[in-house]
C-alpha positions as CSV (number, residue, x, y, z in Angstrom):
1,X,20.2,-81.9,-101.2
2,X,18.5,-80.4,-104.0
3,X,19.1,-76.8,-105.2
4,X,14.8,-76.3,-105.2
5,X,15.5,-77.1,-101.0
6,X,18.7,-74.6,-101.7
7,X,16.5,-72.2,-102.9
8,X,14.0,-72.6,-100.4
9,X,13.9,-69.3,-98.3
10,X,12.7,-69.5,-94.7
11,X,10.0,-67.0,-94.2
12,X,9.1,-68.0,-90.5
13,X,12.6,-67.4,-89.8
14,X,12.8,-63.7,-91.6
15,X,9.5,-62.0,-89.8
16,X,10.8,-64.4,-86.4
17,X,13.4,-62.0,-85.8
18,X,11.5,-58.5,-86.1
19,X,8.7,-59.7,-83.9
20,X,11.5,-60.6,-81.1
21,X,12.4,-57.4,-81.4
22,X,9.1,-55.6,-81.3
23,X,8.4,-58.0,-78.0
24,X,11.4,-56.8,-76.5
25,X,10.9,-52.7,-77.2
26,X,7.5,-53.5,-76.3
27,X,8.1,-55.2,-72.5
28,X,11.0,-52.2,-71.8
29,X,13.8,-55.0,-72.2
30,X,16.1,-53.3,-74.8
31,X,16.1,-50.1,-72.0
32,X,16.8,-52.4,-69.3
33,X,20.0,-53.8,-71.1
34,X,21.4,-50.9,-71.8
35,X,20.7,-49.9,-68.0
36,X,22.5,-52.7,-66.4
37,X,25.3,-52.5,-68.9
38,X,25.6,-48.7,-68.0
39,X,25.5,-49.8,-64.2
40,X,28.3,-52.3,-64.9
41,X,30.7,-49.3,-66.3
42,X,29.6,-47.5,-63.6
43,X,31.4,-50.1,-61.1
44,X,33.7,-50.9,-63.3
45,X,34.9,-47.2,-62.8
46,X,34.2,-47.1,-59.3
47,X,36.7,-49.8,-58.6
48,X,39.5,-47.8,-61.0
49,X,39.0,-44.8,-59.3
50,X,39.3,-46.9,-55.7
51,X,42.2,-48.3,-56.9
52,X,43.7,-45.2,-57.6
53,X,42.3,-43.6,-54.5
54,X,44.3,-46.4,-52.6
55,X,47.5,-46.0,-54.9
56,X,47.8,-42.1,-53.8
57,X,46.6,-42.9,-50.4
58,X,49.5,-45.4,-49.6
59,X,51.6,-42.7,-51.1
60,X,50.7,-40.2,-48.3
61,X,50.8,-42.5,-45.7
62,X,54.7,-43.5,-46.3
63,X,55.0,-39.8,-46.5
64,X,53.5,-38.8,-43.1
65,X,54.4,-40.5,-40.3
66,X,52.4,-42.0,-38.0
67,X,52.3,-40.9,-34.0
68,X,54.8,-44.8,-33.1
69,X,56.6,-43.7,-36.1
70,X,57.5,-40.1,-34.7
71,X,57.8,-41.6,-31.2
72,X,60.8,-43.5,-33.2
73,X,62.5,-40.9,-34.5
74,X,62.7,-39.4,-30.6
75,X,64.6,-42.6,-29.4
76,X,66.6,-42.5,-32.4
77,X,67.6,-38.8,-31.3
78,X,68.1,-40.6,-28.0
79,X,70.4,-42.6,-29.2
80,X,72.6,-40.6,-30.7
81,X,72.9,-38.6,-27.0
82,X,74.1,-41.6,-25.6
83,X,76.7,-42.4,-28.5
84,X,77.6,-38.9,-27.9
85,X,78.2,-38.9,-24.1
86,X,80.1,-42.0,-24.8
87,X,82.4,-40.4,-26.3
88,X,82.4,-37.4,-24.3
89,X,83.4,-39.9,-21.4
90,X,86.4,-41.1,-23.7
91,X,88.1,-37.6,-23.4
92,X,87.0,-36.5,-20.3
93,X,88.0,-39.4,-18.4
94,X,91.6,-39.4,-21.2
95,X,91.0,-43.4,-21.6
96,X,93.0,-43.3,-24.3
97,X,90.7,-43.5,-27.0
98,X,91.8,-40.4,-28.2
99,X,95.6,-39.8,-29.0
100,X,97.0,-36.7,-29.4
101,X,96.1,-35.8,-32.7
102,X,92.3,-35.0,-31.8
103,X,92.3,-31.1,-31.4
104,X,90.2,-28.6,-32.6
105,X,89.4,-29.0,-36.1
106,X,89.2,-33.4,-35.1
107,X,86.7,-32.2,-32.1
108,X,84.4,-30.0,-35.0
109,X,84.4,-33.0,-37.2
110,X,83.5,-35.5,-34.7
111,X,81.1,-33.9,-32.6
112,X,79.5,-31.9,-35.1
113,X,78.7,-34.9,-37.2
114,X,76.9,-36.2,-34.4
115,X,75.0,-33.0,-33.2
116,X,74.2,-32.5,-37.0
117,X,72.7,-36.5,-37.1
118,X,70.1,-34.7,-34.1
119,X,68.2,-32.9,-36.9
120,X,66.8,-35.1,-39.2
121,X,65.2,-37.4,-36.8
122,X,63.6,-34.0,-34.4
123,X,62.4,-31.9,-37.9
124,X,60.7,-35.3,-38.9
125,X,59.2,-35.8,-35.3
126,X,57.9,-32.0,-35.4
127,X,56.8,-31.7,-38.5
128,X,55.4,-35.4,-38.9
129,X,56.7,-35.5,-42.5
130,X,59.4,-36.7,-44.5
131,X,60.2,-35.0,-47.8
132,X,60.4,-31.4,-46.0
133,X,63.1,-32.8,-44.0
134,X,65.0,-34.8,-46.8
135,X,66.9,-31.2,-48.2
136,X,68.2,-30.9,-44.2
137,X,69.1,-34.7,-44.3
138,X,70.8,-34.3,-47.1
139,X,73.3,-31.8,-46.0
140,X,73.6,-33.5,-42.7
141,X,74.9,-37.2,-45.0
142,X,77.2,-34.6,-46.7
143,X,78.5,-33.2,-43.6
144,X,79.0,-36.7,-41.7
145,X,80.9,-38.0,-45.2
146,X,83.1,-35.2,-45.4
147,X,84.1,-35.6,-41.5
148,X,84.3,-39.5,-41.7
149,X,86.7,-38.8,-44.7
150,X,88.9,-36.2,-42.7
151,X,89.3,-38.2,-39.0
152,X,90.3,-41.1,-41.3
153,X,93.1,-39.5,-42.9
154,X,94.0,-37.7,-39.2
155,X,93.1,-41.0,-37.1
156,X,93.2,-39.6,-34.1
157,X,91.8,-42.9,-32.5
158,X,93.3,-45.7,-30.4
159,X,90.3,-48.2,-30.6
160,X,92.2,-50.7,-28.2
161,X,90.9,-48.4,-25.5
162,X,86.9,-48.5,-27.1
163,X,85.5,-50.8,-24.4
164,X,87.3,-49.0,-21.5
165,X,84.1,-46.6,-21.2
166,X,82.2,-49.8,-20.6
167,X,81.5,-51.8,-17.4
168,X,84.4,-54.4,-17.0
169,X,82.0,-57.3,-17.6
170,X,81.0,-56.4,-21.2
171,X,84.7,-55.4,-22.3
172,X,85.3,-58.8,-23.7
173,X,82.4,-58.3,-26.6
174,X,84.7,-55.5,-28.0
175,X,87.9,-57.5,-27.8
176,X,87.6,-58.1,-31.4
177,X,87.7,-54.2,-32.6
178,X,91.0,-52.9,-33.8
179,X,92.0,-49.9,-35.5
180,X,92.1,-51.6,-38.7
181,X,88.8,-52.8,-38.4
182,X,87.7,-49.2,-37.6
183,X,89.6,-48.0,-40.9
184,X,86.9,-50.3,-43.0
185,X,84.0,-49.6,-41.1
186,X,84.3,-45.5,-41.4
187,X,85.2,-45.8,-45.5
188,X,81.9,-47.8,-45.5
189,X,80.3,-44.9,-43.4
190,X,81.9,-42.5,-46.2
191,X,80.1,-44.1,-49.0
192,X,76.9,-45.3,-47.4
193,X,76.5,-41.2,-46.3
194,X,77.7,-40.1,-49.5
195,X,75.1,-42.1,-51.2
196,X,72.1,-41.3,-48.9
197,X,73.0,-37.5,-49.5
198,X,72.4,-38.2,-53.0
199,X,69.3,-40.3,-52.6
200,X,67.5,-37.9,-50.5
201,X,68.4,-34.9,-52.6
202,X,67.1,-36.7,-55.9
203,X,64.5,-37.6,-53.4
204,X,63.7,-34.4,-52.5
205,X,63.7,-32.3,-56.3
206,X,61.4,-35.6,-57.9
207,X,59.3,-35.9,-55.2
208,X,55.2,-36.2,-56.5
209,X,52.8,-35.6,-53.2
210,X,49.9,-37.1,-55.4
Protein backbone atom coordinates (compact mmCIF):
# COMPACT_ATOMS: atom_id res chain seq x y z
CA UNK A 1 0.00 0.00 0.00
CA UNK A 2 1.10 3.36 -0.70
CA UNK A 3 1.69 5.98 2.08
CA UNK A 4 -0.68 8.70 -0.26
CA UNK A 5 -3.68 5.59 0.63
CA UNK A 6 -1.88 5.82 4.32
CA UNK A 7 -2.50 9.20 4.36
CA UNK A 8 -5.82 9.12 3.07
CA UNK A 9 -8.23 10.17 5.99
CA UNK A 10 -11.80 8.84 5.87
CA UNK A 11 -14.17 11.70 6.05
CA UNK A 12 -17.51 9.63 5.72
CA UNK A 13 -16.32 7.76 8.52
CA UNK A 14 -15.41 10.91 10.93
CA UNK A 15 -19.04 12.93 10.55
CA UNK A 16 -20.69 8.86 10.38
CA UNK A 17 -20.31 8.72 13.95
CA UNK A 18 -21.67 12.22 15.27
CA UNK A 19 -24.74 11.87 13.10
CA UNK A 20 -25.35 8.23 14.89
CA UNK A 21 -25.36 9.96 17.68
CA UNK A 22 -27.49 12.89 16.93
CA UNK A 23 -30.11 10.02 15.58
CA UNK A 24 -29.97 8.40 18.70
CA UNK A 25 -30.50 11.67 21.16
CA UNK A 26 -32.88 12.59 18.62
CA UNK A 27 -35.33 9.17 18.70
CA UNK A 28 -34.92 9.15 22.94
CA UNK A 29 -32.62 6.00 22.58
CA UNK A 30 -29.57 7.14 24.70
CA UNK A 31 -32.48 7.80 27.70
CA UNK A 32 -33.90 4.51 27.05
CA UNK A 33 -30.44 2.77 27.62
CA UNK A 34 -29.66 4.26 30.50
CA UNK A 35 -33.36 3.34 31.69
CA UNK A 36 -33.20 -0.34 31.17
CA UNK A 37 -29.67 -0.49 32.49
CA UNK A 38 -30.98 1.39 35.67
CA UNK A 39 -33.95 -1.29 35.71
CA UNK A 40 -31.32 -4.08 35.51
CA UNK A 41 -29.58 -2.77 38.85
CA UNK A 42 -32.70 -2.41 40.13
CA UNK A 43 -33.25 -6.33 39.97
CA UNK A 44 -30.05 -7.00 40.38
CA UNK A 45 -30.60 -5.55 43.95
CA UNK A 46 -33.83 -6.90 44.41
CA UNK A 47 -32.53 -10.41 44.20
CA UNK A 48 -29.52 -9.42 46.84
CA UNK A 49 -31.77 -8.03 49.13
CA UNK A 50 -34.12 -11.46 48.68
CA UNK A 51 -31.31 -13.38 49.23
CA UNK A 52 -30.52 -11.86 52.25
CA UNK A 53 -34.16 -11.63 53.27
CA UNK A 54 -34.16 -15.52 52.94
CA UNK A 55 -30.58 -15.92 54.71
CA UNK A 56 -32.10 -14.01 58.04
CA UNK A 57 -35.36 -15.72 57.48
CA UNK A 58 -33.99 -19.33 57.74
CA UNK A 59 -32.23 -17.97 60.63
CA UNK A 60 -35.50 -17.28 62.55
CA UNK A 61 -37.05 -20.16 61.49
CA UNK A 62 -34.34 -22.73 63.14
CA UNK A 63 -34.71 -20.32 66.05
CA UNK A 64 -38.50 -20.61 66.59
CA UNK A 65 -39.98 -23.68 66.61
CA UNK A 66 -42.67 -24.75 64.81
CA UNK A 67 -46.22 -26.05 66.43
CA UNK A 68 -44.79 -30.45 65.43
CA UNK A 69 -41.59 -29.18 66.61
CA UNK A 70 -43.04 -28.07 70.26
CA UNK A 71 -45.39 -31.03 70.14
CA UNK A 72 -41.82 -32.88 70.18
CA UNK A 73 -40.38 -31.45 72.86
CA UNK A 74 -43.72 -32.56 75.01
CA UNK A 75 -43.09 -36.35 74.14
CA UNK A 76 -39.55 -35.80 74.76
CA UNK A 77 -40.67 -34.59 78.33
CA UNK A 78 -42.75 -37.73 78.23
CA UNK A 79 -40.13 -39.71 77.83
CA UNK A 80 -38.18 -38.87 80.34
CA UNK A 81 -41.41 -39.65 82.97
CA UNK A 82 -41.34 -42.96 81.85
CA UNK A 83 -37.41 -43.50 82.20
CA UNK A 84 -38.11 -41.93 85.48
CA UNK A 85 -40.83 -44.28 86.77
CA UNK A 86 -38.70 -46.99 85.52
CA UNK A 87 -36.55 -46.42 87.81
CA UNK A 88 -38.81 -45.51 90.52
CA UNK A 89 -40.19 -49.19 89.98
CA UNK A 90 -36.39 -50.46 90.48
CA UNK A 91 -36.45 -49.30 94.21
CA UNK A 92 -39.83 -49.53 95.04
CA UNK A 93 -40.31 -52.97 94.00
CA UNK A 94 -36.04 -53.58 95.67
CA UNK A 95 -35.22 -55.61 92.18
CA UNK A 96 -31.94 -55.24 92.94
CA UNK A 97 -30.94 -52.73 90.65
CA UNK A 98 -29.99 -50.68 93.37
CA UNK A 99 -27.42 -51.94 96.03
CA UNK A 100 -26.90 -50.55 99.15
CA UNK A 101 -24.88 -47.72 98.40
CA UNK A 102 -27.80 -45.59 96.81
CA UNK A 103 -28.93 -43.25 99.71
CA UNK A 104 -29.54 -39.85 99.93
CA UNK A 105 -26.99 -37.80 98.34
CA UNK A 106 -27.09 -41.12 95.19
CA UNK A 107 -31.12 -40.50 95.16
CA UNK A 108 -30.41 -36.29 94.71
CA UNK A 109 -28.00 -37.07 91.90
CA UNK A 110 -30.07 -39.48 90.12
CA UNK A 111 -33.36 -38.21 90.28
CA UNK A 112 -32.56 -34.80 90.11
CA UNK A 113 -30.67 -35.11 86.92
CA UNK A 114 -33.64 -36.43 85.47
CA UNK A 115 -36.36 -33.93 86.90
CA UNK A 116 -33.71 -31.23 85.84
CA UNK A 117 -33.67 -32.96 81.91
CA UNK A 118 -37.87 -31.84 82.34
CA UNK A 119 -36.92 -28.19 81.81
CA UNK A 120 -35.29 -27.67 78.69
CA UNK A 121 -37.75 -29.52 76.54
CA UNK A 122 -41.21 -27.69 78.62
CA UNK A 123 -39.39 -23.77 78.58
CA UNK A 124 -38.81 -24.51 74.80
CA UNK A 125 -42.49 -25.90 74.32
CA UNK A 126 -43.79 -22.66 76.22
CA UNK A 127 -41.88 -20.22 75.03
CA UNK A 128 -41.62 -21.66 71.26
CA UNK A 129 -37.97 -20.54 71.21
CA UNK A 130 -34.58 -21.82 71.54
CA UNK A 131 -31.80 -19.44 72.59
CA UNK A 132 -33.91 -18.16 75.78
CA UNK A 133 -33.81 -21.56 76.94
CA UNK A 134 -30.08 -22.47 75.97
CA UNK A 135 -28.66 -20.49 79.53
CA UNK A 136 -31.29 -23.10 81.47
CA UNK A 137 -30.00 -26.03 79.27
CA UNK A 138 -26.83 -25.24 79.92
CA UNK A 139 -26.93 -25.52 83.66
CA UNK A 140 -29.16 -28.56 83.35
CA UNK A 141 -25.84 -30.54 80.95
CA UNK A 142 -23.71 -29.29 83.92
CA UNK A 143 -25.80 -30.67 86.50
CA UNK A 144 -26.43 -34.20 84.71
CA UNK A 145 -22.29 -34.26 84.11
CA UNK A 146 -21.44 -33.59 87.54
CA UNK A 147 -24.14 -36.35 88.83
CA UNK A 148 -23.07 -38.99 86.02
CA UNK A 149 -19.42 -38.28 87.39
CA UNK A 150 -20.45 -38.78 91.17
CA UNK A 151 -22.83 -42.25 90.79
CA UNK A 152 -19.86 -43.49 88.76
CA UNK A 153 -17.42 -43.21 91.37
CA UNK A 154 -20.25 -44.51 94.12
CA UNK A 155 -21.82 -47.15 91.60
CA UNK A 156 -24.46 -47.92 93.41
CA UNK A 157 -25.88 -50.11 90.48
CA UNK A 158 -26.35 -53.81 89.87
CA UNK A 159 -27.25 -53.69 86.16
CA UNK A 160 -27.73 -57.63 86.08
CA UNK A 161 -31.09 -56.79 87.56
CA UNK A 162 -31.90 -53.81 84.61
CA UNK A 163 -34.38 -55.87 82.57
CA UNK A 164 -36.19 -57.28 85.76
CA UNK A 165 -38.59 -54.04 85.57
CA UNK A 166 -39.52 -55.41 82.12
CA UNK A 167 -42.10 -57.99 81.02
CA UNK A 168 -40.31 -61.45 81.04
CA UNK A 169 -40.57 -61.68 77.24
CA UNK A 170 -38.28 -58.74 76.38
CA UNK A 171 -35.62 -59.55 79.27
CA UNK A 172 -33.52 -61.41 76.80
CA UNK A 173 -32.80 -57.92 74.60
CA UNK A 174 -30.93 -56.68 77.81
CA UNK A 175 -28.98 -59.87 78.43
CA UNK A 176 -26.07 -58.16 76.95
CA UNK A 177 -25.86 -55.12 79.56
CA UNK A 178 -23.31 -55.44 82.31
CA UNK A 179 -21.99 -53.20 84.83
CA UNK A 180 -18.94 -52.64 82.81
CA UNK A 181 -20.77 -51.82 79.87
CA UNK A 182 -22.69 -49.32 82.07
CA UNK A 183 -19.19 -47.83 83.31
CA UNK A 184 -18.47 -46.70 79.45
CA UNK A 185 -21.70 -45.60 78.61
CA UNK A 186 -22.09 -42.99 81.65
CA UNK A 187 -18.23 -41.59 81.04
CA UNK A 188 -19.56 -41.00 77.47
CA UNK A 189 -22.72 -39.29 79.12
CA UNK A 190 -20.06 -37.20 81.21
CA UNK A 191 -18.37 -35.84 78.25
CA UNK A 192 -21.17 -35.62 75.77
CA UNK A 193 -23.12 -33.29 78.73
CA UNK A 194 -20.06 -31.62 79.49
CA UNK A 195 -19.64 -30.56 75.99
CA UNK A 196 -23.28 -29.61 75.25
CA UNK A 197 -23.07 -27.33 78.42
CA UNK A 198 -20.42 -25.65 76.78
CA UNK A 199 -21.97 -25.45 73.34
CA UNK A 200 -25.12 -24.00 74.49
CA UNK A 201 -23.51 -21.49 76.75
CA UNK A 202 -21.16 -20.21 73.75
CA UNK A 203 -24.43 -20.62 72.03
CA UNK A 204 -26.23 -18.56 74.14
CA UNK A 205 -23.51 -15.24 74.73
CA UNK A 206 -22.76 -15.29 70.54
CA UNK A 207 -26.05 -15.69 69.53
CA UNK A 208 -27.09 -12.91 66.40
CA UNK A 209 -31.19 -12.90 66.11
CA UNK A 210 -30.63 -11.17 62.67
Amino acid sequence: MSSAARNTFDFKAYFEIPVRIDNLISDNRIPALIARQNVDHLRVLDVQSESESGISTHKRDKETLTVPQRFGEIVSAFIILLIFAFYLYHQVENTGFFTSKFGNWEMFAFYGSLFLSLVPPLARAWLGRRNPVRPVEAFCNLFFALALLYLLLVFPFNFAHFADALPVAVRFMFGWLSNDIAKVAMVLGILGTGIAAAVNFVRYLFFNPN
